[in-house]
C-alpha positions as CSV (number, residue, x, y, z in Angstrom):
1,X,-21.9,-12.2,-40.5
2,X,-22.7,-12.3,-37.0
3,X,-24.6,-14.9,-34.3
4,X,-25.9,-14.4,-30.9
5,X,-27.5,-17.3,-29.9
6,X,-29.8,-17.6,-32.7
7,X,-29.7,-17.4,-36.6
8,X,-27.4,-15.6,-38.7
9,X,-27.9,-11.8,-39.9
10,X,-25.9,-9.4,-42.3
11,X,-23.6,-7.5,-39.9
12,X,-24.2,-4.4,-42.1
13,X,-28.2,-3.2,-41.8
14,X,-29.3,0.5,-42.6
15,X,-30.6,2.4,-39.2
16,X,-30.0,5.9,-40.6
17,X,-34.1,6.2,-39.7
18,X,-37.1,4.1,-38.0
19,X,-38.1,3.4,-41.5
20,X,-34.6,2.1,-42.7
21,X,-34.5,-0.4,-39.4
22,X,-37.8,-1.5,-39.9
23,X,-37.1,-2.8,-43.2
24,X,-33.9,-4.1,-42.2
25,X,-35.9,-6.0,-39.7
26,X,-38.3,-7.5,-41.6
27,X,-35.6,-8.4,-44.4
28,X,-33.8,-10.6,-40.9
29,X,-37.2,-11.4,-40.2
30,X,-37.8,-13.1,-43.8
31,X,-34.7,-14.3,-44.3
32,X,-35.2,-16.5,-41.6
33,X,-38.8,-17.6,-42.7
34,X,-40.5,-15.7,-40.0
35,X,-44.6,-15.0,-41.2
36,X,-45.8,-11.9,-41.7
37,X,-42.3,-10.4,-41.2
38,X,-43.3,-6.9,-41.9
39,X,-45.7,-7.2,-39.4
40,X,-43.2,-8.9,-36.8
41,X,-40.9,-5.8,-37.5
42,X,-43.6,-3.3,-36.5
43,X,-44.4,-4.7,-33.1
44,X,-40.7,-5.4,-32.4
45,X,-39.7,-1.6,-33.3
46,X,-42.9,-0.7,-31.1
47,X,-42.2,-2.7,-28.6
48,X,-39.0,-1.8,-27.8
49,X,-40.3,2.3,-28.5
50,X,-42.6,1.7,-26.1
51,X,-45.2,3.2,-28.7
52,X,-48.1,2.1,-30.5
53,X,-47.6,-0.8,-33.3
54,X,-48.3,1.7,-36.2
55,X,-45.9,4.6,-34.6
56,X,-43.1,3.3,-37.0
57,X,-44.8,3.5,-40.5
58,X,-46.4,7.0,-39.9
59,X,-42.7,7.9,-38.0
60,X,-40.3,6.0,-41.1
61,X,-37.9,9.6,-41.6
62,X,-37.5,9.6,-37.7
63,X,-34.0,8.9,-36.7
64,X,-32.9,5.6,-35.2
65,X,-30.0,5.6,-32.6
66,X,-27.7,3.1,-32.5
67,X,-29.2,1.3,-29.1
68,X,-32.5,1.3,-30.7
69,X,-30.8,-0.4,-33.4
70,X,-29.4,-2.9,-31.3
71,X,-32.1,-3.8,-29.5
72,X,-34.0,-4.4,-32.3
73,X,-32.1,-6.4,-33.8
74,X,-31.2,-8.6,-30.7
75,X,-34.9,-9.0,-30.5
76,X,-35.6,-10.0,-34.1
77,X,-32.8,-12.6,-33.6
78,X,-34.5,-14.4,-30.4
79,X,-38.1,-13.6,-32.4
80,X,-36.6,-15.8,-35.6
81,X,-35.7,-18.6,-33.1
82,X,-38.8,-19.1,-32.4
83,X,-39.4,-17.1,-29.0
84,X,-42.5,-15.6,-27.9
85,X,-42.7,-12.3,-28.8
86,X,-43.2,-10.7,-25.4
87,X,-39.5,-12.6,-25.1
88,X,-38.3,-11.3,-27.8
89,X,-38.5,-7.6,-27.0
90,X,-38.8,-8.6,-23.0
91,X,-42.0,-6.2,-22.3
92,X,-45.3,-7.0,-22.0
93,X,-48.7,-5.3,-21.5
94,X,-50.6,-5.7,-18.6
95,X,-53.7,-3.4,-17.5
96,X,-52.0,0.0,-17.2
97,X,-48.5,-1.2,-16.8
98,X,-46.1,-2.4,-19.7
99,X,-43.6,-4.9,-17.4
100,X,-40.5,-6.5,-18.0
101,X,-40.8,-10.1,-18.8
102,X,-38.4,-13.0,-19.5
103,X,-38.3,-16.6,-19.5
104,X,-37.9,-16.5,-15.9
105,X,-41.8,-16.1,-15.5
106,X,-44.6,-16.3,-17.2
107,X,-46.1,-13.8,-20.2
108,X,-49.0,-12.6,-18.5
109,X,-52.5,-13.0,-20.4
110,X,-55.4,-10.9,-21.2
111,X,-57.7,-13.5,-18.9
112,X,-55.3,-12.6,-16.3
113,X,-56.5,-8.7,-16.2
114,X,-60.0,-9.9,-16.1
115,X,-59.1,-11.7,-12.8
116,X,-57.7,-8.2,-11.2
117,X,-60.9,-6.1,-12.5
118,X,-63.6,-8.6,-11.0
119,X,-60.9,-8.7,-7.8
120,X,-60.9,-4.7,-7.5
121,X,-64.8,-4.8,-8.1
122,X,-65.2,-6.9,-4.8
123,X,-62.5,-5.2,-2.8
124,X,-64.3,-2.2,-1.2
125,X,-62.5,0.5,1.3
126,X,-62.7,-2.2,4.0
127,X,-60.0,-4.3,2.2
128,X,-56.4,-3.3,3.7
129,X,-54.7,-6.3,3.2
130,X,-54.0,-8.2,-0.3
131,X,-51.6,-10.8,-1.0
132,X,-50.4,-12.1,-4.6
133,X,-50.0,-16.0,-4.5
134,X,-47.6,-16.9,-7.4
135,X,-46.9,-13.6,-8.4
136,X,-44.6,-14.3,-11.2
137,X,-43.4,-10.9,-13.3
138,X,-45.5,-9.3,-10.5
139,X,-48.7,-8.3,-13.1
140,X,-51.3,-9.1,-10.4
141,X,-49.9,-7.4,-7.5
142,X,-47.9,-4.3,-9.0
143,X,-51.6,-4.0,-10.8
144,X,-54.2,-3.6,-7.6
145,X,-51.2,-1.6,-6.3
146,X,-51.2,1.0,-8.9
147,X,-55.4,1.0,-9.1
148,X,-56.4,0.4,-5.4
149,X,-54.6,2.1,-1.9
150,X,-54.7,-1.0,-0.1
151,X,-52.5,-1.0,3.4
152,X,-49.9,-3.5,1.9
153,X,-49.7,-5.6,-0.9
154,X,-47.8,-8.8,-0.5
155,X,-46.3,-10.6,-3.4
156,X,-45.1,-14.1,-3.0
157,X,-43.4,-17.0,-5.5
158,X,-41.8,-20.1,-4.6
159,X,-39.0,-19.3,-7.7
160,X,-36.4,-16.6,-6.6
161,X,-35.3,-15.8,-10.3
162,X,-39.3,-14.8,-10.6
163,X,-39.3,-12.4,-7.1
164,X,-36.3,-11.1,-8.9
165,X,-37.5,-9.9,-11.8
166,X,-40.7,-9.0,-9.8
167,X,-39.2,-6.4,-7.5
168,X,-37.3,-4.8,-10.8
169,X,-40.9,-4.1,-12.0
170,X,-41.8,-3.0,-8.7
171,X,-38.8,-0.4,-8.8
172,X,-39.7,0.5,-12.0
173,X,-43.2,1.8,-11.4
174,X,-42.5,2.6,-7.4
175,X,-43.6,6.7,-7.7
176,X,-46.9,5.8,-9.3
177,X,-48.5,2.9,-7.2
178,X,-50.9,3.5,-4.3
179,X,-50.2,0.8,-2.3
180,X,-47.4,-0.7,-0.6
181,X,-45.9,-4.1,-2.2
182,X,-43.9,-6.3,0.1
183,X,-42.2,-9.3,-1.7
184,X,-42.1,-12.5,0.2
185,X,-40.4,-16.3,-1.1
186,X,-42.0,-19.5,-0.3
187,X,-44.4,-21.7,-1.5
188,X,-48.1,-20.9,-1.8
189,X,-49.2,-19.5,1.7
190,X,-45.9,-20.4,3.3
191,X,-44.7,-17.2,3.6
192,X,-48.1,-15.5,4.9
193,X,-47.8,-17.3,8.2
194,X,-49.2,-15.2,10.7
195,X,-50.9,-12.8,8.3
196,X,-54.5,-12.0,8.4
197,X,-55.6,-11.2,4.6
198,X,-58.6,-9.8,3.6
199,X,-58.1,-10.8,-0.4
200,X,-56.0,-13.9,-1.6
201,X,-55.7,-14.0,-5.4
202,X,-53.5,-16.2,-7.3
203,X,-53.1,-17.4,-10.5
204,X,-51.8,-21.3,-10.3
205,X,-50.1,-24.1,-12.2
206,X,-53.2,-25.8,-13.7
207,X,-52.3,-27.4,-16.5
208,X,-51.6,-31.6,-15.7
209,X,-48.5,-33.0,-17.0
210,X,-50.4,-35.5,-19.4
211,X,-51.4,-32.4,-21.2
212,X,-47.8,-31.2,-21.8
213,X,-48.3,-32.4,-25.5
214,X,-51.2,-30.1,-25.9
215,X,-49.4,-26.9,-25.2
216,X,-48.6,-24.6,-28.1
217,X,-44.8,-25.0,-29.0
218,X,-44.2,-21.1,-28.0
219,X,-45.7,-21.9,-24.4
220,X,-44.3,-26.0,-24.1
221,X,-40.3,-25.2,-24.6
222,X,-40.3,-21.4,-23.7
223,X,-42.5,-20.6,-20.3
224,X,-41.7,-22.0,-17.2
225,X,-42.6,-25.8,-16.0
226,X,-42.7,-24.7,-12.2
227,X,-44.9,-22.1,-13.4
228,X,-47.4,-24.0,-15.6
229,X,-47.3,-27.7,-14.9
230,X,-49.0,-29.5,-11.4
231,X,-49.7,-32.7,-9.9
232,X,-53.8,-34.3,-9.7
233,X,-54.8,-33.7,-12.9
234,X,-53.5,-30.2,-12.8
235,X,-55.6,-29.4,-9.5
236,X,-53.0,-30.3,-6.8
237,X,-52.1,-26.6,-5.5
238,X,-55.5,-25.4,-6.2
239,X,-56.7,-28.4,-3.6
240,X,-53.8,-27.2,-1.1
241,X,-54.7,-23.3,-1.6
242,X,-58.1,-23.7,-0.7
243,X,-57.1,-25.7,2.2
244,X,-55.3,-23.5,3.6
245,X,-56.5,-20.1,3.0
246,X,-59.4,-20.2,5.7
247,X,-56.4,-20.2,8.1
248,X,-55.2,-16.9,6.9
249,X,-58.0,-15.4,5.4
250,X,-60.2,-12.5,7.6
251,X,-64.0,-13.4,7.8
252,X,-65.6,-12.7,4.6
253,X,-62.2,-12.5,3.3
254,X,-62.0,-13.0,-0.3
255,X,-60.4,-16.1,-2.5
256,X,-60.0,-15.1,-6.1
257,X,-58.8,-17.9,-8.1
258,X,-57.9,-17.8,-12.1
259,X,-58.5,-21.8,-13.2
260,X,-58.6,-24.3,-16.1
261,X,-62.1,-23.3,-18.2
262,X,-62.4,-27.2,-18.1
263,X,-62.1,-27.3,-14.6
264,X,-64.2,-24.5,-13.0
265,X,-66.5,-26.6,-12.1
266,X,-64.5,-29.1,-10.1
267,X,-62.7,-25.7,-7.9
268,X,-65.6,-24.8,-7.3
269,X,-67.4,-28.0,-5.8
270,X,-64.0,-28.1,-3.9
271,X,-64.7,-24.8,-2.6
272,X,-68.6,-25.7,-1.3
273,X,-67.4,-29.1,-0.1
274,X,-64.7,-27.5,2.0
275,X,-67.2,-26.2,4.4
276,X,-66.1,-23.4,5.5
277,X,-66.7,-20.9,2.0
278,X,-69.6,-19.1,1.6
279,X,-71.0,-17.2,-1.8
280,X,-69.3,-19.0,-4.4
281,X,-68.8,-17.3,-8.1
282,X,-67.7,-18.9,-11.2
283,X,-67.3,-16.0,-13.3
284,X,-66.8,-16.0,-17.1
285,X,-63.7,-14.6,-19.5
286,X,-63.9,-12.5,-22.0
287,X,-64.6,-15.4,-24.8
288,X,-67.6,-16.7,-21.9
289,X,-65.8,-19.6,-20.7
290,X,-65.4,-20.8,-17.2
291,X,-62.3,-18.9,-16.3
292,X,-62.1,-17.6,-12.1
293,X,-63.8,-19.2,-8.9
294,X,-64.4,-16.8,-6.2
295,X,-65.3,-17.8,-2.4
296,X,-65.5,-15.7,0.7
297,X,-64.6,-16.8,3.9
298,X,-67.8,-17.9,5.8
């Protein structure tokens, strides 16, 4: 028997062929009372394939190498502990781009690539300059630089580990993007000193801590704190953002923000009260709830 971290697993597990690992996958997967193992087993093998969730069924006689073996099985091992799955097999989907992901950042969401298509929508040739407030894994900036040639993308985060794992992404998918990325550390717009931007988007900390309890156990005690929990009834960095970004923002420059559904409605009276915003969006997710709040510059 071996342990790495996790539960224990037979040492000896049949990887003669994709079809052979997969059910020794599921069998670690059930053994460990993991739902729907054989399901579980199928996106792990994908996942870590880099091919579609059903490639392994239709591909079972396929040979399995003995790295694809291992990181399988390192991946069912975090998965029966309980971790995310994108943590498990450390990729996720984003847009166009499958990124590396741990628990240093955030697992990027599906709201999330709603924020960069209604960003790119409003961009136009005139926008040169973008910058990425928060970027995390590096989803929202390594995106509108692979699907817009802007001058120069700048990605910033206040955590190092994040910028980190960020610029691996970026190295990853460096022959394919358009646009320029620059990675930058410091809090919020910190490190933009000096900069005149013609888009700011950024996805912040909005959930408050009182709502800690609320979270689903696979987001609570696996994503990171810095990068989900804030101060004023979750609205503390939003308030500051939107403070500041007139100061760095071109004229009808653009603020993009991704927010709590439940309060939309609150950024954006922030936003008109501010003074100095003009055309104001609140602008719906896929499930028609009150997801982004976009301003321009006046």
């Amino acid at each position: 028997m071996i342990k790495t971290g996790g539960p224990f697993f037979p040492t000896k597990i049949p990887i003669g062929t994709i079809g052979d690992l997969l059910a020794g996958c599921a069998a670690m997967l059930d053994s460990e009372g993991v739902a729907d193992a054989e399901r579980e087993a199928r996106e792990i093998v994908a996942a870590v394939l880099d091919v579609p969730k059903f490639w392994a069924v239709a591909n079972s006689v396929a040979d399995a190498s003995p790295d694809v073996a291992r990181a399988v099985i390192r991946a069912a091992m975090k998965r029966a502990t309980g971790a995310p799955m994108a943590y498990a097999v450390r990729r996720a989907n984003f847009r166009h781009l499958t990124l590396e992901v741990d628990e240093r950042v955030l697992i990027p969401r599906v709201e999330t690539e709603i924020l960069v298509e209604r960003v790119l929508e409003r961009c136009g040739r005139d926008a040169q300059i973008v910058a990425d407030v928060g970027t995390g894994s590096g989803a929202i900036a390594l995106s509108l630089a692979f699907e817009h040639k802007f001058e120069r993308v700048i990605a910033t985060d206040v955590s190092l580990d994040a910028l980190t794992l960020a610029k691996t992404n970026a190295v990853s998918f460096a022959h394919v993007l358009k646009s320029v990325v620059e990675f930058r550390h410091g809090s919020l717009l910190a490190p933009l000193a000096g900069e005149k931007l013609d888009v700011i988007v950024c996805n912040p900390p909005y959930i408050s801590f009182a709502e800690i309890k609320d979270l689903p156990p696979d987001v609570r005690d696996w994503e990171p704190s810095l990068a989900l929990l804030c101060a004023d009834d979750g609205l503390s960095l939003t308030r500051e953002l939107v403070r500041e970004a007139p100061g760095v923002l071109e004229a009808r420059g653009l603020l993009a923000l991704e927010v709590d559904t439940r309060r939309a409605g609150m950024v954006a009276e922030m936003i008109a009260v501010d003074g100095r915003y003009s055309d104001i969006e609140v602008l719906l997710d896929l499930t028609g709830r009150e997801r982004f709040v976009f301003a321009r510059r006046a």
